[in-house]
C-alpha positions in Angstrom: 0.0 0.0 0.0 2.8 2.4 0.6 4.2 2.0 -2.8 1.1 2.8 -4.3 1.1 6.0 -2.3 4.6 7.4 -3.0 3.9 6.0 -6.2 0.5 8.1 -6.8 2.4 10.9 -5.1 3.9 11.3 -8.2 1.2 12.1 -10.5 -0.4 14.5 -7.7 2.7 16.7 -7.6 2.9 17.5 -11.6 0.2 20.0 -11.3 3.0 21.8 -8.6 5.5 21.2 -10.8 3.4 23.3 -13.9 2.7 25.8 -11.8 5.3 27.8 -13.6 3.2 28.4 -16.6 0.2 30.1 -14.6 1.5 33.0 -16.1 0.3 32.1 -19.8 -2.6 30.0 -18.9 -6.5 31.1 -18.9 -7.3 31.6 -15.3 -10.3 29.1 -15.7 -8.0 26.0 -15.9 -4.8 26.6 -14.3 -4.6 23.3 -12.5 -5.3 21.2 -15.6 -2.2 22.9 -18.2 -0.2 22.8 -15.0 -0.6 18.9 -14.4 0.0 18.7 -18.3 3.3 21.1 -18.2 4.4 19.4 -14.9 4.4 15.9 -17.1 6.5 17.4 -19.7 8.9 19.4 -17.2 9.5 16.3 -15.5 10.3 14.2 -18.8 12.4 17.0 -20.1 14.6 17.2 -16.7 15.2 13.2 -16.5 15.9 13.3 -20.2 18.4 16.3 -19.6 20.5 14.7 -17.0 20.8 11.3 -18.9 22.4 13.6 -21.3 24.8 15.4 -19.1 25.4 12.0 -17.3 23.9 12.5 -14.1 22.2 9.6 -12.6 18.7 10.0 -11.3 18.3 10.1 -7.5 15.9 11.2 -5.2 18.0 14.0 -4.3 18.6 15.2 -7.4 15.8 15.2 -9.0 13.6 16.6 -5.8 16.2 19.4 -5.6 15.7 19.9 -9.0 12.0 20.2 -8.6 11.8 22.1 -5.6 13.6 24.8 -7.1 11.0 24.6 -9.9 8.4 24.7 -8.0 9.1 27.2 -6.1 9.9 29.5 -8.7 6.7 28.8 -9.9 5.3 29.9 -6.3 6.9 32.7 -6.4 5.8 34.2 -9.9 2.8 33.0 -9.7 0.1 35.5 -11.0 -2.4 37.4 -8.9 -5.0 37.1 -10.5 -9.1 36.2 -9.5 -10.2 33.0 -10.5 -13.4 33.2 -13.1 -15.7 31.7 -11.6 -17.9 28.3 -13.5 -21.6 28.2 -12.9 -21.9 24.6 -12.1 -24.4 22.7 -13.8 -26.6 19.1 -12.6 -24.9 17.7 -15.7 -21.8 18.1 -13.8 -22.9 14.6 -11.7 -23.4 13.4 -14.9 -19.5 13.8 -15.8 -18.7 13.1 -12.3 -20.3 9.7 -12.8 -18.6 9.1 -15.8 -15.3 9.7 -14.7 -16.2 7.3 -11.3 -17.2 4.4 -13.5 -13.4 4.6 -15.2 -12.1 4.8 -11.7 -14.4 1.5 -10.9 -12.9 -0.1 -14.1 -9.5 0.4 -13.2 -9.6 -0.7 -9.8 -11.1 -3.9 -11.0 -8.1 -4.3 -13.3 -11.5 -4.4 -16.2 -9.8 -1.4 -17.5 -5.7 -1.8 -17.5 -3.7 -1.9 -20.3 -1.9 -4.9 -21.2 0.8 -3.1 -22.7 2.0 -1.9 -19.3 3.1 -5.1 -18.4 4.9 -6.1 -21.4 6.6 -3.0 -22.7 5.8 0.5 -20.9 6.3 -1.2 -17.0 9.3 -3.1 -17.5 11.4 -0.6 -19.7 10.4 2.2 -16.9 12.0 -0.3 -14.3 14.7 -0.9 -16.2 15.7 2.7 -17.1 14.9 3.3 -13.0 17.4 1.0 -12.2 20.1 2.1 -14.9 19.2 5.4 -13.7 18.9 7.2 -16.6 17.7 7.1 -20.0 20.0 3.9 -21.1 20.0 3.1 -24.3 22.1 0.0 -23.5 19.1 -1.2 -21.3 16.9 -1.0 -24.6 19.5 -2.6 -26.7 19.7 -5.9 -24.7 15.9 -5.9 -24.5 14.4 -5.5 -28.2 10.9 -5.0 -28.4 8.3 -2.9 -30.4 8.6 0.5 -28.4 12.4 0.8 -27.9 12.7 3.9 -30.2 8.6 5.1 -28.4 9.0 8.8 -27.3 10.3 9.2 -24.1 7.6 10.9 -21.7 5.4 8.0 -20.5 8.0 5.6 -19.6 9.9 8.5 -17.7 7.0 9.3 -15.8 6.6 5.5 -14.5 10.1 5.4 -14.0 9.8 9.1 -11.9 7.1 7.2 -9.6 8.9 4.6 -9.2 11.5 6.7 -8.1 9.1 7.8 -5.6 8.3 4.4 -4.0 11.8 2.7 -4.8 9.3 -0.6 -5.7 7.3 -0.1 -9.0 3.9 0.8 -8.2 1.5 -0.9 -10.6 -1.0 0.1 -9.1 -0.5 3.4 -8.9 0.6 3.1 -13.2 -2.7 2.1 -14.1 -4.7 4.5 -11.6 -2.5 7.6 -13.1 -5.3 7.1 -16.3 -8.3 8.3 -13.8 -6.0 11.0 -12.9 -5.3 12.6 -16.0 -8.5 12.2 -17.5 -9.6 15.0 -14.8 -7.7 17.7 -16.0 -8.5 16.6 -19.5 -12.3 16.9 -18.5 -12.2 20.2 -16.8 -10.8 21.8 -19.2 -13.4 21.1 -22.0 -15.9 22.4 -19.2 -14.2 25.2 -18.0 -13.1 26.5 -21.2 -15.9 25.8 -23.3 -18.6 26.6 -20.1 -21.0 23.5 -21.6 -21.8 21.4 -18.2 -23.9 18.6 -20.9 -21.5 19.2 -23.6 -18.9 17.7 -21.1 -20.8 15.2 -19.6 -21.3 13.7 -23.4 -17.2 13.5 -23.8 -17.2 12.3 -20.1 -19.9 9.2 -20.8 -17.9 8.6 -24.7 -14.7 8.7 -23.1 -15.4 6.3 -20.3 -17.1 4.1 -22.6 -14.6 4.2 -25.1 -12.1 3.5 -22.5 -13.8 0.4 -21.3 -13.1 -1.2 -24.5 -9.5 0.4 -25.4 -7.6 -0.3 -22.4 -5.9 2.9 -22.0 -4.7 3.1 -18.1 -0.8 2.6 -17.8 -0.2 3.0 -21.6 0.7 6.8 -23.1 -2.9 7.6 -24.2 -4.7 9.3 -20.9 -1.2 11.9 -20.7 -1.5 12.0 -24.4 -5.4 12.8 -24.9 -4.4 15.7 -21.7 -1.8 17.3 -24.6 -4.5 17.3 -27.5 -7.7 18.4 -25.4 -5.2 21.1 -24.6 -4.1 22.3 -28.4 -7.6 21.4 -29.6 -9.6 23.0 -27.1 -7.2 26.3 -27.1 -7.8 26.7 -31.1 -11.2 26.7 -30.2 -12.2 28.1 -27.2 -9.4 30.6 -26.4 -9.7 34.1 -28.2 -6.2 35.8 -27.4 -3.7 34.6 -29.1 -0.8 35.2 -27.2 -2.4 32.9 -24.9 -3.8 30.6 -27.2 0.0 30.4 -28.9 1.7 29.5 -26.0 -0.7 26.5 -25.3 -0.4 25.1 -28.2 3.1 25.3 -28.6 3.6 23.4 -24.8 1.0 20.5 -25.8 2.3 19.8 -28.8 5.6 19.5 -27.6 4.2 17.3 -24.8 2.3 15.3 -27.6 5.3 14.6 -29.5 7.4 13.4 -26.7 4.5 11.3 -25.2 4.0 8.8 -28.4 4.4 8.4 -32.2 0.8 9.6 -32.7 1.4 12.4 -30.9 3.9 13.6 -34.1 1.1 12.9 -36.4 -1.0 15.0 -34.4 1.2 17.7 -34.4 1.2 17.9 -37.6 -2.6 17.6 -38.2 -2.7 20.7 -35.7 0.0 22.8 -37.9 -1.8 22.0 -41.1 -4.6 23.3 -39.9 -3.9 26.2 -38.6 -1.5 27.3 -41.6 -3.9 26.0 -44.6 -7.5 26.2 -43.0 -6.8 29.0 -40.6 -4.3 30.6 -42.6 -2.4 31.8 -39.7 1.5 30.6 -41.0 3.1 32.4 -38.2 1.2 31.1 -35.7 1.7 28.1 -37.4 5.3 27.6 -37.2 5.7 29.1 -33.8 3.4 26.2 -32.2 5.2 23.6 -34.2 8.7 24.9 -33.6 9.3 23.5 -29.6 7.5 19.8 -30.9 10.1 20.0 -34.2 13.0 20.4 -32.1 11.9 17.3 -29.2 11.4 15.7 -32.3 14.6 16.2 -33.8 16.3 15.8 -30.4 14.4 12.1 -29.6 15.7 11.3 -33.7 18.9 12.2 -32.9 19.3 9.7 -29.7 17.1 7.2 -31.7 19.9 7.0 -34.7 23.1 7.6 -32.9 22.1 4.5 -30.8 20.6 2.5 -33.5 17.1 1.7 -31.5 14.6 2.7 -35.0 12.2 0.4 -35.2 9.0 1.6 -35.5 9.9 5.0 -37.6 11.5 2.5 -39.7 8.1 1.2 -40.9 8.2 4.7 -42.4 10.6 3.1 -45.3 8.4 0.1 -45.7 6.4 -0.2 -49.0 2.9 1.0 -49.2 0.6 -2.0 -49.9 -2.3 -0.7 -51.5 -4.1 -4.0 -51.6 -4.4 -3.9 -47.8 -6.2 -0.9 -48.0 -9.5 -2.9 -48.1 -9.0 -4.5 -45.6 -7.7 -1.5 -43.2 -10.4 0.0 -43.6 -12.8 -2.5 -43.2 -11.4 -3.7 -39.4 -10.7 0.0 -38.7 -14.9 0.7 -39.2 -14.9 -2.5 -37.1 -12.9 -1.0 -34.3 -14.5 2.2 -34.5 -17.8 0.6 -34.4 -17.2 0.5 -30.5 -19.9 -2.2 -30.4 -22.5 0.8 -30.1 -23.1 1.1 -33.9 -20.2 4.0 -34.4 -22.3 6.3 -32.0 -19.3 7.6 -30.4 -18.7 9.1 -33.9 -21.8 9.9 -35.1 -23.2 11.8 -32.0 -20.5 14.6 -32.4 -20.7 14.5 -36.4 -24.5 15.5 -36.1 -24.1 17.5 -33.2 -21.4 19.6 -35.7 -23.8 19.4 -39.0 -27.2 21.0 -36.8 -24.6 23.7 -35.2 -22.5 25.8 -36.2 -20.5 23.9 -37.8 -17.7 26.5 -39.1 -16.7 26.9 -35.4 -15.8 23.2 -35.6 -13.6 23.5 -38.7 -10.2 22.8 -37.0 -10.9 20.1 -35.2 -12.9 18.3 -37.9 -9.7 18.7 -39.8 -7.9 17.6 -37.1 -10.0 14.5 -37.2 -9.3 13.8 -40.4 -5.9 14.3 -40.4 -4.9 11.7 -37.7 -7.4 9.4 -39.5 -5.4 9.3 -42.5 -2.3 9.2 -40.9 -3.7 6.1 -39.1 -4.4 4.3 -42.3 -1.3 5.4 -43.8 0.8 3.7 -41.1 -1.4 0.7 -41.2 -1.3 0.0 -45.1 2.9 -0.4 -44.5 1.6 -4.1 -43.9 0.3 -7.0 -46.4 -1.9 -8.0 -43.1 -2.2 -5.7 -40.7 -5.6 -7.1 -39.6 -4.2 -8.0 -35.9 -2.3 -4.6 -35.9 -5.3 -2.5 -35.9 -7.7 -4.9 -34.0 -4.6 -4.9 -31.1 -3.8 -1.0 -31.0 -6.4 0.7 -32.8 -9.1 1.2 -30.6 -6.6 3.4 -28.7 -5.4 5.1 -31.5 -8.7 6.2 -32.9 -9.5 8.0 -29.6 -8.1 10.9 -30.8 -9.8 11.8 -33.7 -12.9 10.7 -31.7 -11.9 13.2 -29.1 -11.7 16.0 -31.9 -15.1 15.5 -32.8 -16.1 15.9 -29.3 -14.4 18.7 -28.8 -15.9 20.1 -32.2 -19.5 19.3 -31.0 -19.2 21.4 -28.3 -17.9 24.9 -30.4 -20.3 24.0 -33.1 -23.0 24.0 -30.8 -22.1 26.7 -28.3 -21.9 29.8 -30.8 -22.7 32.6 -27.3 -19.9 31.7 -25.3 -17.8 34.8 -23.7 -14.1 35.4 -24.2 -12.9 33.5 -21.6 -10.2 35.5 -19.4 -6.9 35.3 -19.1 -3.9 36.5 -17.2 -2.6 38.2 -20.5 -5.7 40.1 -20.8 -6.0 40.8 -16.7 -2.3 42.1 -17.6 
């Protein structure tokens, strides 16, 4: 029980950790964009001293953190909180989100992944102390060239309670899909809006198997960007969001690239905004190029060399065929077709970006998946995770296309 404590400890500090970007973040959801920049604070400072050879410790990584949290502390705006008018749809989400937590502590819920790749490389890198690429060499397996941030963060818990806390892995998914959650309610200020991603996500979630894999720290990174493009009006504010999840989305998993570049197509071709543009992308190009760099120099490509694999356009049948299976979520594709109506009745130019968005990171999903002759047990083993994003766009692009009144939100750049 203790290591499942210091082990939950922490997930629940992140949020301290991120407290350095309150500065830049809508009052409205501070917490949430603090938990997701405390994730990618903490990868980026265990990935920074592997590189300068200093070996993780409790010591230095809490001094490490303390200092950054209390810089954070310190600079920390003064500014009111907007209030929310809560809403009896509110239990509704509430409900939701406890029938994921029920799910997970039955184990109906875990991901099998974490005990065959994502649990045992974090332990391994825990007890090489850093980011070893020697470690992955000895061990081949399908994510040894995976983005970094998910497997540091099990390896930063375990660093917490010394014995890996599986528990505590799996239970992290309830706790990010919180902050993913309030900020689609406090940004877009739609209490049944939110309990409809809340029910679709839990249910989704019931039959993907997302808790201990990359997907709930993931789907925190793209509510983020996706939510910002359309629910936050200055765009100073709006910028810098976007920039910090997409950098946290590429470093989390190799959809999270794909996202990332769904998100700067859109806003440079649909939005027409190519300054924006390439200042979001520029922070996620250079992870990328960084995470490439270790990749090649230690010779761990695996999966971005599917990249040079022929296309096999006879499996395109076929890919699409099980992906509608997948996405059929055993509810006819309502998950899907809920938000696409909810966008055609609305307004649905408000819902532009993410709509392209969604389409984007679908055909980048059958792009990867046609690299195969039979990639029938591909899809049916990882897809129903991987299509949670562009279902989460739609969601997301329910909600602007059918809320058409809302207020600027404020925001500590406009509260100067």
């Amino acid at each position: 029980m203790t290591t499942e404590i210091l082990g939950l400890l922490a997930y629940l500090i992140l949020p301290l950790v991120g407290m350095i970007v309150w500065r830049w973040t809508p009052v409205s959801a501070r917490w949430s964009v603090a938990t997701a920049a405390g994730a990618l604070i903490v990868a980026l400072l265990m990935s920074a001293l592997s590189v300068i050879g200093i070996e993780w410790s409790r010591a230095v990584l809490f001094t490490l953190l303390a200092i950054v949290i209390g810089f954070g502390v310190y600079k920390r705006p003064r500014a009111t909180v907007e209030r929310i008018q809560w809403h009896v749809a509110d239990i509704g989400t509430a409900v939701a989100w406890l029938m994921t937590l029920y799910g997970v502590v039955t184990a109906r819920s875990s991901c099998g992944d974490l005990a065959f790749t994502w649990g045992p490389k974090a332990i391994r890198w825990f007890r090489a102390g850093g980011l070893d690429p020697d470690v992955l060499k000895t061990w081949p397996q399908l994510t040894v060239d995976y983005p970094p941030l998910q497997t540091l963060l099990l390896s930063f818990s375990n660093l917490f309670s010394h014995q890996f806390p599986w528990w505590a892995a799996v239970l992290a998914g309830p706790l990010f899909m919180i902050p993913t959650l309030l900020v689609i309610r406090v940004w877009s200020r739609d209490a049944i809006g939110t309990m409809l991603v809340a029910a679709t996500l839990a249910y989704a979630f019931a039959l993907a198997y997302p808790h201990g894999c990359a997907e709930p720290p993931l789907l925190l990174f793209e509510t983020i960007a996706i939510a910002a493009l359309v629910f936050i009006d200055d765009r100073r504010t709006q910028t810098f969001l976007l920039a910090m999840s997409l950098a946290g989305a590429v470093y989390t998993k190799l959809e999270g690239t794909t996202f990332a570049i769904a998100v700067f197509l859109t806003i440079l071709i649909m939005l027409r905004r190519p300054k924006q543009a390439f200042i979001v992308i520029t922070p996620a190009a250079l992870l990328f190029a960084a995470w490439m760099a270790f990749v090649f120099r230690n010779g761990l490509y695996y999966m971005y060399s599917g990249a040079t694999l022929p296309i096999y356009w006879s499996a395109l049948p076929v890919t699409l065929k099980t992906l509608l299976k997948v996405a059929k979520f055993e509810l006819w594709w309502l998950p899907y077709l809920v938000p696409i109506v909810l966008i055609a009745i609305g307004n649905w130019r408000r819902a532009l970006a993410p709509v392209s968005i969604a389409l984007l990171t679908t055909g980048a999903t059958v792009y990867f998946y046609v690299h195969y002759p039979d990639p029938v047990w591909w899809i049916e083993s990882s897809s129903p995770r991987v299509i949670l994003t562009p279902m989460l766009a739609l969601l997301i692009g329910a909600l602007s296309a059918s809320n058409t009144q809302r207020a600027p939100l404020a925001t500590n750049a406009q509260e100067g």
